[in-house]
C-alpha positions as CSV (number, residue, x, y, z in Angstrom):
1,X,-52.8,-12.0,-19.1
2,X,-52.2,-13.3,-15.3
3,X,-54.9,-15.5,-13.7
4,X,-57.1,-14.6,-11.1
5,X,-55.1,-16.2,-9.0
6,X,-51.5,-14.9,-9.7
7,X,-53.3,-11.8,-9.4
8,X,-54.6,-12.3,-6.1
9,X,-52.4,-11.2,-2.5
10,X,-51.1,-13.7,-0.3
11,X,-53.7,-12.0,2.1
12,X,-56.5,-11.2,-0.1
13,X,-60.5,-10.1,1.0
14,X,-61.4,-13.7,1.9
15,X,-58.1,-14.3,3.6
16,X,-58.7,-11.2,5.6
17,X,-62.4,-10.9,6.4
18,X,-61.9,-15.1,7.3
19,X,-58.9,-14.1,10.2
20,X,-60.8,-10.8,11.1
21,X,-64.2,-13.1,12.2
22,X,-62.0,-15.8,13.6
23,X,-60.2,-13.3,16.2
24,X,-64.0,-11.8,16.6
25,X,-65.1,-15.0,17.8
26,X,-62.0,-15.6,19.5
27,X,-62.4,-12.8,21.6
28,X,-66.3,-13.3,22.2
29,X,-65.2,-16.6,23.1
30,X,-63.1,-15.7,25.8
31,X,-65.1,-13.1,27.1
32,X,-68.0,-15.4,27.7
33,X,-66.2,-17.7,29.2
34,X,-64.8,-15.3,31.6
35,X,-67.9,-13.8,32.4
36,X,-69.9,-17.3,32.7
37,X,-66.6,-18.4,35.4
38,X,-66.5,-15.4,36.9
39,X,-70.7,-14.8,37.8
40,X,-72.0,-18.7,37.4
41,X,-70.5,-20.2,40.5
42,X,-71.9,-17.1,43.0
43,X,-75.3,-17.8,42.0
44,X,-75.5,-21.7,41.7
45,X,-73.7,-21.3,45.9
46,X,-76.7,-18.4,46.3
47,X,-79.4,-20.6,45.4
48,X,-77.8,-23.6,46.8
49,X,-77.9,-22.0,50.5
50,X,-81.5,-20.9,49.8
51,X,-82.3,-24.1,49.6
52,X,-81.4,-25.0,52.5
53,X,-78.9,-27.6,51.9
54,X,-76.4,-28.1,54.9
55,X,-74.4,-31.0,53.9
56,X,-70.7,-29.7,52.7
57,X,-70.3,-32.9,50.6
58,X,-73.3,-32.7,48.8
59,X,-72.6,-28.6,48.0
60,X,-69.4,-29.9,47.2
61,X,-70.4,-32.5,44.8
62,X,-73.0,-30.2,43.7
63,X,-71.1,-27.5,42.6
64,X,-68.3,-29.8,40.6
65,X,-71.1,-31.0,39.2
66,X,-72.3,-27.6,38.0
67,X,-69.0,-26.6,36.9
68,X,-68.2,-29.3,34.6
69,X,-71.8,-29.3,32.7
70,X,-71.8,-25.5,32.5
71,X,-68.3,-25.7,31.4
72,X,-68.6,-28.3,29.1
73,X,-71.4,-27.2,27.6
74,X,-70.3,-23.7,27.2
75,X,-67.2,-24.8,25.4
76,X,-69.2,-26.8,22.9
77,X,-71.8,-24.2,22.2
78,X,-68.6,-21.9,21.7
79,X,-66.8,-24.2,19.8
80,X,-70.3,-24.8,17.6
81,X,-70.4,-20.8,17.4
82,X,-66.9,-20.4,15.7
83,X,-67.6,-22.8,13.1
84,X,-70.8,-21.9,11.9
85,X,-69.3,-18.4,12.2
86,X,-66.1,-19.3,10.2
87,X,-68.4,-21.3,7.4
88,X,-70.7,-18.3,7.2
89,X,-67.9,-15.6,6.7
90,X,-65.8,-17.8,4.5
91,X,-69.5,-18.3,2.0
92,X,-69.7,-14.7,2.6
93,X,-66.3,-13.7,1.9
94,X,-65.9,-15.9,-1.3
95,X,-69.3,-14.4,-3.0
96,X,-68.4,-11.3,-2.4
97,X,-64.3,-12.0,-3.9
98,X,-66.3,-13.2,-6.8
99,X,-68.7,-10.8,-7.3
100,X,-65.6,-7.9,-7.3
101,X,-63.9,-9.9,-9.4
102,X,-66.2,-8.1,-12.7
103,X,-65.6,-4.6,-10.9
104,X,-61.6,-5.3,-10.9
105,X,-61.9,-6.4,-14.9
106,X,-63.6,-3.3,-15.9
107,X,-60.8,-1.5,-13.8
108,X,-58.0,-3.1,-15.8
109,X,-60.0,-2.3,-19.0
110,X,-60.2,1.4,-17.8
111,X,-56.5,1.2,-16.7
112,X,-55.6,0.6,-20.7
113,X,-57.6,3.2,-22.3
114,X,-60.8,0.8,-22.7
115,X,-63.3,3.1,-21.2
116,X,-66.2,1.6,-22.7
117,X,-65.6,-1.4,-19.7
118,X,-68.5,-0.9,-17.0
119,X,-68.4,-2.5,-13.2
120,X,-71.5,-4.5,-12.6
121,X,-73.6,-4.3,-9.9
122,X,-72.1,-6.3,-7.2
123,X,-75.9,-6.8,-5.1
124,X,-73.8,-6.9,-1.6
125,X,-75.7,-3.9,0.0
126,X,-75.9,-0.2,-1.3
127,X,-72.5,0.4,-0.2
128,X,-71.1,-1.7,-3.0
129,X,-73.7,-0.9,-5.5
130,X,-72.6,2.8,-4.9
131,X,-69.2,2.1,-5.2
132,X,-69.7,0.5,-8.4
133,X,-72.0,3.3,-10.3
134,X,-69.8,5.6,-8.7
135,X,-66.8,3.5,-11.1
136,X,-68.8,3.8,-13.8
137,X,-69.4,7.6,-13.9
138,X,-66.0,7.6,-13.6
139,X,-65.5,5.7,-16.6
140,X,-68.2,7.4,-18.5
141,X,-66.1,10.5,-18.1
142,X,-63.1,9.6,-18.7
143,X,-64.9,8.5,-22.3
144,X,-66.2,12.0,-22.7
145,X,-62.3,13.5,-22.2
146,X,-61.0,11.1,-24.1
147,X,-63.4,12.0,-27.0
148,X,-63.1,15.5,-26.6
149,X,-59.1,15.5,-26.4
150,X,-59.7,13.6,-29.6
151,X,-61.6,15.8,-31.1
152,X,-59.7,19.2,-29.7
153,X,-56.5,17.5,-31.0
154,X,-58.0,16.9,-34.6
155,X,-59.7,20.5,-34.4
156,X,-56.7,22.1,-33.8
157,X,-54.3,19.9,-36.5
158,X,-56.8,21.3,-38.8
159,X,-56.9,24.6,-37.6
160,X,-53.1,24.7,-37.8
161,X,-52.8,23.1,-41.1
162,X,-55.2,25.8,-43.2
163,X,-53.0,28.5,-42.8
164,X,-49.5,27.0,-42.6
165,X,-50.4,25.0,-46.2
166,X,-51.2,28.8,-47.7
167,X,-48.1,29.9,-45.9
168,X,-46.6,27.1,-48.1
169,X,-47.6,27.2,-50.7
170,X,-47.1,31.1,-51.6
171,X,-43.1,31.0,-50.2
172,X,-42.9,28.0,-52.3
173,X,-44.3,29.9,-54.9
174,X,-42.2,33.2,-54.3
175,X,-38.9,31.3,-54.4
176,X,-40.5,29.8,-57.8
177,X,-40.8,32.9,-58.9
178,X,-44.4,32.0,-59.9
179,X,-45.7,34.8,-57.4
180,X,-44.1,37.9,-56.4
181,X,-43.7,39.4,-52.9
182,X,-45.9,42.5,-53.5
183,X,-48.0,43.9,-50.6
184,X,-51.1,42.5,-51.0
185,X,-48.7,39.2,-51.1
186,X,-47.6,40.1,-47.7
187,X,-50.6,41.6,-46.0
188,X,-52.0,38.2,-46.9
189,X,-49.4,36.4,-45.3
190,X,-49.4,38.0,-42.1
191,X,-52.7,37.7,-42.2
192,X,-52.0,34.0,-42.0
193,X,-49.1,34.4,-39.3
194,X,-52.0,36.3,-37.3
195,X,-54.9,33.6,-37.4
196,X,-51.7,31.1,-36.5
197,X,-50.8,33.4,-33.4
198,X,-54.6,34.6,-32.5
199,X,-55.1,30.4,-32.2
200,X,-52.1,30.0,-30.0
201,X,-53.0,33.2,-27.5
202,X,-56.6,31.8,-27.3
203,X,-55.5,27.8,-26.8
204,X,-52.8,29.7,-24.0
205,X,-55.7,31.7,-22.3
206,X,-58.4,28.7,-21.6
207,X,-56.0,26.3,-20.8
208,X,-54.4,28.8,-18.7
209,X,-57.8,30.1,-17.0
210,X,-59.1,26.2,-16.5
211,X,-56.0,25.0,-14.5
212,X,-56.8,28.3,-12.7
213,X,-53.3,30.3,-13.4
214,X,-54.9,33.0,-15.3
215,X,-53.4,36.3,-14.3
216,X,-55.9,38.9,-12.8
217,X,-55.8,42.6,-12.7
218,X,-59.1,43.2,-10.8
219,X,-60.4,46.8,-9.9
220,X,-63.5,48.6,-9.1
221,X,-65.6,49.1,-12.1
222,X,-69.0,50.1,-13.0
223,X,-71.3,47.2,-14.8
224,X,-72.5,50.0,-16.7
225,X,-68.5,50.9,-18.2
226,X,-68.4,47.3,-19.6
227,X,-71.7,47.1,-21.0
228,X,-71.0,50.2,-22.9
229,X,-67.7,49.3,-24.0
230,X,-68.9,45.9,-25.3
231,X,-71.4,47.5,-27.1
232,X,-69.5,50.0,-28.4
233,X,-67.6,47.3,-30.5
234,X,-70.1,45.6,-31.8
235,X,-72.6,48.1,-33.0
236,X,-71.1,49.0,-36.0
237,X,-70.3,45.5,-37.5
238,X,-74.0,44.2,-36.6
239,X,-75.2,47.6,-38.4
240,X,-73.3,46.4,-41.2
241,X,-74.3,42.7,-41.1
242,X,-77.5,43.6,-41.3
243,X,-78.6,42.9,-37.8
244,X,-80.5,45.3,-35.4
245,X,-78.9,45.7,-31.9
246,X,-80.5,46.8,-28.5
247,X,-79.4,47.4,-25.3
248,X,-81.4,46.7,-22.2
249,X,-79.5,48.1,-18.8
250,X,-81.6,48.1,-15.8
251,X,-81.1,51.0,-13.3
252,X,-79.9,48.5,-10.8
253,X,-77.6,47.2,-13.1
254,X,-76.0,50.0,-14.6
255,X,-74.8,51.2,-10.7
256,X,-73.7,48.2,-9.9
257,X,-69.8,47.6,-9.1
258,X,-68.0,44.4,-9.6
259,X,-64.6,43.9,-8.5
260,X,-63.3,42.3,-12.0
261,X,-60.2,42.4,-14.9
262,X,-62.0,44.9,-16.7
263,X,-60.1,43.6,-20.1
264,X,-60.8,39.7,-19.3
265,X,-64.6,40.4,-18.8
266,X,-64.8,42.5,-21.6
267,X,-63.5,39.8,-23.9
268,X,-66.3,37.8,-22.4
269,X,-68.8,40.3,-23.5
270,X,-67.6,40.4,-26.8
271,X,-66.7,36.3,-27.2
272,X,-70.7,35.8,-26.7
273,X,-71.9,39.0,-29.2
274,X,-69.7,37.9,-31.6
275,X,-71.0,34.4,-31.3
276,X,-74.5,36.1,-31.8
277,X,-73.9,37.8,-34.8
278,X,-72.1,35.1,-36.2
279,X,-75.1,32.9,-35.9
280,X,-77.5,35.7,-36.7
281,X,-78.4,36.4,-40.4
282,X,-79.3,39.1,-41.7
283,X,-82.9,41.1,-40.5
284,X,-82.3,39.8,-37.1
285,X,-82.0,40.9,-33.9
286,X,-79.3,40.7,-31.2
287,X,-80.2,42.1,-27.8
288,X,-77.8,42.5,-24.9
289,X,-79.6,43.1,-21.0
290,X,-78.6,43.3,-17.6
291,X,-80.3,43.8,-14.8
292,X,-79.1,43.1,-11.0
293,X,-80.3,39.5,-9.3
294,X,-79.8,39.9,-5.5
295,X,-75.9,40.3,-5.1
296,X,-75.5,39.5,-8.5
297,X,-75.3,40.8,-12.3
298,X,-76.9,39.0,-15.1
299,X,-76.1,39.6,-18.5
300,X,-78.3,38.4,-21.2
301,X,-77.2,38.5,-24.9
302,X,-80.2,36.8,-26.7
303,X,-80.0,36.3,-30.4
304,X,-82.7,35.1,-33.2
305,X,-80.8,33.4,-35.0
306,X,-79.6,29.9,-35.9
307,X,-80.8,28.2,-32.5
308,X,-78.8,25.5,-31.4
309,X,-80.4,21.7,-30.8
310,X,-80.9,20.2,-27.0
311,X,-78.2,17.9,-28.1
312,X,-75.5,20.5,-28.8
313,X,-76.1,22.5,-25.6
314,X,-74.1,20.5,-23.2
315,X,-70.9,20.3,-25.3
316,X,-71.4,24.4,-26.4
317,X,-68.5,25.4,-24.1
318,X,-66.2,23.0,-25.1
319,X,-63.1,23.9,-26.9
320,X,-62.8,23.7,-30.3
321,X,-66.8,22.9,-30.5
322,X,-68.5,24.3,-33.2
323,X,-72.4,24.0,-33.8
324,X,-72.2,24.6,-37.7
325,X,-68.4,23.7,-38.5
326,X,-68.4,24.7,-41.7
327,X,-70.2,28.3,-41.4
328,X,-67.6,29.2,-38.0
329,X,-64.7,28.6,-40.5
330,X,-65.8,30.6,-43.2
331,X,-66.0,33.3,-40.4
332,X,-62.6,32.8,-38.8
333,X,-63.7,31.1,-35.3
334,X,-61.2,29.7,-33.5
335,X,-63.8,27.4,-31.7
336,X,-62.4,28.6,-28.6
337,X,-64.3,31.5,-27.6
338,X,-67.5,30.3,-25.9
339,X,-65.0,28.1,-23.5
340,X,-62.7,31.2,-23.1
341,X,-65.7,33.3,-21.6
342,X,-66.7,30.6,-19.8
343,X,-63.4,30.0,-17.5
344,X,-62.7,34.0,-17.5
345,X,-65.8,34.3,-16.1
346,X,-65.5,31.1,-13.4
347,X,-62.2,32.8,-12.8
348,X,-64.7,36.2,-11.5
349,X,-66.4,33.6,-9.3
350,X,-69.2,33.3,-11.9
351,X,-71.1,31.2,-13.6
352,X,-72.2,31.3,-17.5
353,X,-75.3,29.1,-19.4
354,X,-76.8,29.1,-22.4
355,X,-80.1,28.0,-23.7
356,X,-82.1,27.7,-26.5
357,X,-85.5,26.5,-27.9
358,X,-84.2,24.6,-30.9
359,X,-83.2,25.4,-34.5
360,X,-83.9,28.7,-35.9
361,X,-85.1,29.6,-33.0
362,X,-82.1,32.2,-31.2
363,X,-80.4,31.4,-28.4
364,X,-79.9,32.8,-25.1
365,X,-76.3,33.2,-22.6
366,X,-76.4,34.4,-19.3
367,X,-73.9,35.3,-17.4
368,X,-73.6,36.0,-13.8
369,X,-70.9,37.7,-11.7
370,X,-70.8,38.9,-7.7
371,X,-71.4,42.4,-7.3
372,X,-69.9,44.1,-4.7
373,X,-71.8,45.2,-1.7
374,X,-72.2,48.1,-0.4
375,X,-70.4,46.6,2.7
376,X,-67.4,46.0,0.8
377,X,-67.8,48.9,-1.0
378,X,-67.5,50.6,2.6
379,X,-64.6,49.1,3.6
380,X,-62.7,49.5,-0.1
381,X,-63.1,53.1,0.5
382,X,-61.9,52.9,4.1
383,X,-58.9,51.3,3.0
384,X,-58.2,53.4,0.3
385,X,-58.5,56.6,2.4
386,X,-56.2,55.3,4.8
C-alpha cells in the first residue's frame, strides 16, 4: 500500500486551491492599485484647489506627498491582504485535503470489492456532505448487487445441478444396465432436458428485457382479449387445486385498448396467477380485477394465501428470489417469473407492485399499462385507412 503522499499529484487540491487564491489576490491587487492611481490624484488636486491654495510649490510638494503615503500604504495593506489570504486558504485547503482523505480510503475499499467501506461526513458545507452520502448509496448498492449476483449465481448452480445429477445418474445407470431405456425412462428424461431449457429461455428473456433488447411485436388489442385468455388458463388447474377463482372486469376496462405484445403480456398475466395459486392452498380464493385508472389499466390478481412479510416485499421481483424456497421447488419455479413480468411489463411502459398485509394474510400485484386514447386510436385508424 502507497502512502498518502506517493499517492498524492504533483498539483494536488492544496497545491491548486493555494495558486488559484494567490492569482485571485494577484489580480485584486493590481486592480486596486490601478483604480487608487488612476482616481486618487484628481481628487486630492480637486480638493487642493478648493482650498484655495495658490502656491505651485506647496501643490507640488503636497501632492508627492500624497502619492507616496497613499502609495505606500496601499502596497502594505495589499501586501498584508495576500498573506493573510494565502495563510487562510492554505489552513483551508489542508483541512479540507485531510478531511477527503477518509472519502478517497472508502473509495479504494469500494474499488476492490470491499463495499461494506463508507465515506464520512467531510463537515465542509452541504456540498461535500452530499457528495459523500451520495458515495455511500452508491456503495450500499453496489452491496445489494453484489449479494444478489451471489445469490442468483448460487440459485441457479443449484437450479442447474437438480436435473443434470438425475440426468446422470439414469444414463449412468442405462449404460450399467441397472435401468433400461423404456418410455417412462425417457419421458422422464426429457422431462429433465425441458426444466434445463424452460430455465435457460426464462434467464434469456429477463436479462434480455432488463438491458432493454427484448423483441416486441406490439398491436392493437382489447384489455378484455387478455384477461380472458389469462383466465382461460388458469381456471381449470385452480379448480383442480382446490382454489375458487373470480374475475372482476370493469366496463371501462374491458373496452379499453392497449398497444402491447399480446404474448409477452399474457405471460405476465399468467407469471402472477401462477404465483397465486402456488402460494394459495387449498379452500382459497384467487381473484383477478381490472378496472381503467385515467389513461391507464390496472390489473389486480389478489390471493389469500401465504402472505409475504414487509421484509420480503422489496426483494419479491428479484431473480431467482423465492419467499418459501423449499415449497417453489417442489412446485417447479424457476424463481424467475415475478422479475420476468416485471421487465415485460416496464418494457409496455408500465409499472408492476405488490403488497401484502403479512403472513397468511394473501397478497396483492398490480399492474399498470398505458391505454390508448381515443386520440391515438383516431390517428391508428387514419393511418391504417390510408
Amino acid at each position: 500500500m502507497l502512502d498518502d503522499g506517493a499517492l498524492r499529484p504533483p498539483w494536488g487540491l492544496s497545491s491548486r486551491l493555494l495558486a488559484a487564491t494567490a492569482v485571485a489576490v494577484l489580480a485584486g491587487s493590481l486592480t486596486a492599485w490601478a483604480v487608487a492611481s488612476a482616481i486618487g490624484p484628481p481628487i486630492f488636486d480637486a480638493h487642493l484647489l478648493e482650498s484655495g491654495t495658490a502656491d505651485p510649490a506647496v501643490n507640488r510638494h503636497a501632492g508627492e506627498a500624497f502619492a507616496t503615503a497613499s502609495g505606500l500604504s496601499l502596497g502594505l495593506a495589499l501586501v498584508a491582504a495576500a498573506v493573510s489570504s494565502i495563510v487562510v486558504s492554505a489552513f483551508l485547503a489542508r483541512r479540507i485535503q485531510r478531511r477527503l482523505i477518509g472519502v478517497r480510503r472508502a473509495a479504494e475499499q469500494v474499488a476492490v470489492g470491499d463495499y461494506s467501506a463508507r465515506a464520512p461526513l467531510i463537515g465542509m458545507g452541504s456540498e461535500f456532505d452530499e457528495l459523500a452520502g451520495a458515495f455511500n448509496t452508491m456503495a450500499a448498492d453496489l452491496a445489494g448487487m453484489e449479494a444478489a449476483r451471489t445469490r442468483m449465481l448460487s440459485e441457479l448452480a443449484h437450479e442447474m445441478r437438480t436435473p443434470a445429477a438425475i440426468l446422470e445418474a439414469y444414463l449412468e445407470a442405462i449404460r450399467d444396465g441397472v435401468a433400461h431405456a423404456d418410455e417412462p425412462t425417457i419421458q422422464m428424461l426429457r422431462a429433465q432436458v425441458a426444466r434445463l431449457t424452460r430455465l435457460s429461455q426464462d434467464i434469456t428473456l429477463v436479462t434480455t428485457a432488463e438491458e432493454g433488447r427484448l423483441a416486441m411485436r406490439r398491436t392493437r388489442v382489447s384489455a378484455r382479449r387478455l384477461l380472458d385468455d389469462a383466465a382461460a388458463q388458469i381456471a381449470g388447474r385452480a379448480a383442480g387445486a382446490g382454489v375458487r377463482f373470480s374475475v372482476d372486469v370493469a366496463t371501462s376496462a374491458a373496452t379499453a385498448l392497449l398497444d402491447a405484445d399480446v404474448d409477452r403480456l399474457g405471460q405476465v398475466l399468467t407469471n402472477l396467477l401462477d404465483n397465486a395459486l402456488r402460494h394459495t392452498p387449498p379452500g382459497g380464493h384467487i381473484s383477478l380485477c381490472a378496472a381503467r385508472v385515467g389513461d391507464r389499466l390496472r390489473v389486480i390478481v389478489r390471493d389469500d394465501g401465504e402472505g409475504i412479510t414487509p421484509e420480503q416485499l422489496p426483494r419479491i421481483f428479484d431473480r431467482f428470489y423465492r419467499v418459501d424456497t423449499a415449497r417453489d421447488r417442489a412446485h417447479g419455479g424457476s424463481g424467475v417469473g415475478l422479475s420476468i413480468a416485471r421487465s415485460i411489463t416496464e418494457a409496455h411502459g408500465g409499472s408492476v407492485s405488490a403488497r401484502s398485509d403479512g403472513p397468511d394474510r394473501g397478497a396483492v400485484f398490480a399492474v399498470e399499462l398505458p391505454v390508448v386514447t381515443d386520440r391515438h386510436a383516431a390517428g391508428g385508424a387514419d393511418r391504417a385507412g390510408s
